[in-house]
N, C-alpha and C positions, 0 to 999 in steps of 0.2 A: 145705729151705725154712724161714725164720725166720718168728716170729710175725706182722713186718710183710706180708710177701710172703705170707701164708695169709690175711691180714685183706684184701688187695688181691683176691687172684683170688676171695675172696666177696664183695667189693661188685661186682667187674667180672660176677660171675655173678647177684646180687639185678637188679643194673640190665637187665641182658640179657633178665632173666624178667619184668620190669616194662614193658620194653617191646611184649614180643610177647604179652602178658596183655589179652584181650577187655575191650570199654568194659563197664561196667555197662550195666542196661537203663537204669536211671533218666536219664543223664548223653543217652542217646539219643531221636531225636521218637520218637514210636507212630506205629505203621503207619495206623494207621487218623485222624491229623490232619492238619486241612485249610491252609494257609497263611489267617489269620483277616488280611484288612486291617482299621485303622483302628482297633483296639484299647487300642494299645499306649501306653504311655508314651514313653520316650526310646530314644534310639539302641542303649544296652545291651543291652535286651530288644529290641530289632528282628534282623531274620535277613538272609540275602544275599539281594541281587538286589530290587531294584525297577527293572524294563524302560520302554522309554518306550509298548511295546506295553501294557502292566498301566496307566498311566496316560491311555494313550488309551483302554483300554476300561470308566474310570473318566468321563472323559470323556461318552463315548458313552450311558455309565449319565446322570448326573445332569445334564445339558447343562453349556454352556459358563459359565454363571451359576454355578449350584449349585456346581458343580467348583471355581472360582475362589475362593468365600466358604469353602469348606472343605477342599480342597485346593491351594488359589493357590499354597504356597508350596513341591512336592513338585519334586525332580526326579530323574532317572532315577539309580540306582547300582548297585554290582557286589558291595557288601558290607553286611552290619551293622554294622563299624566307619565304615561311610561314611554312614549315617542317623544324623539329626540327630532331636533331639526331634519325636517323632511327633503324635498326631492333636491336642493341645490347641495344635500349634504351626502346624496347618494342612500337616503332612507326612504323607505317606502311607508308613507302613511295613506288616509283616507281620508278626505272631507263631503259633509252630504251637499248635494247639488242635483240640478237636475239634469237628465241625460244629454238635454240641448248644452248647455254649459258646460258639462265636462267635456263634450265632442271640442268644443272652440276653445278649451285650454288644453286641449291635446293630451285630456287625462286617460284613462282605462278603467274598464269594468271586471269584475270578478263572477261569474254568473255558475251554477252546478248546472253537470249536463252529466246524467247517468250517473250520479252520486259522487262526482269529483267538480272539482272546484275547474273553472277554466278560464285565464285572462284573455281581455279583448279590447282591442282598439275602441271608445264611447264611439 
């Protein structure tokens, strides 16, 4: 085996151990955060999934008025790359946080209660 061919089967072995090496905690949500609506800035920081079930019970929370003046412009998605500039845009996105910190940015919770979705002041 030449220098070259010893230099290859240790990168093909660095990358193999790179792959199957556990995420950090940090890079990961905590257990214990809530999905914070309405906090967020742009799409970047937004997470997957806003449902049209999460916006009707946005809906249901502020009536058809209130919804419209501050969320008119949100529509259902499957991603974070699919959220567009959030709450100063009138979009409803999601960022993880904990319950104490979405209360003190004056975010909202989405919790099911009897098999429907229901928003809530954090």
């Amino acid at each position: 085996m030449n220098k070259h061919d010893r230099f290859l089967m240790a990168a093909i072995a660095g990358i193999s151990l790179g792959v199957g090496a556990p995420v950090s905690a940090e890079s990961k949500e905590k257990k214990d955060d809530v999905k914070c609506y309405g906090v967020n800035g742009c799409g970047s920081h937004a997470k997957c999934s806003v449902s049209a079930d999460d916006l009707k019970a946005f809906q249901s929370l502020l009536g058809e008025k209130e919804y419209a003046a501050k969320w008119g412009k949100s529509e259902a998605h499957s991603c974070g790359g699919h959220a567009k500039c959030g709450a100063e845009s009138q979009i409803l996105n999601w960022v993880p946080t904990s319950r104490d910190e979405c209360k003190a940015q004056g975010g909202y919770v989405v919790e099911e209660v009897a098999k429907k979705k229901v928003a809530k002041k954090a």
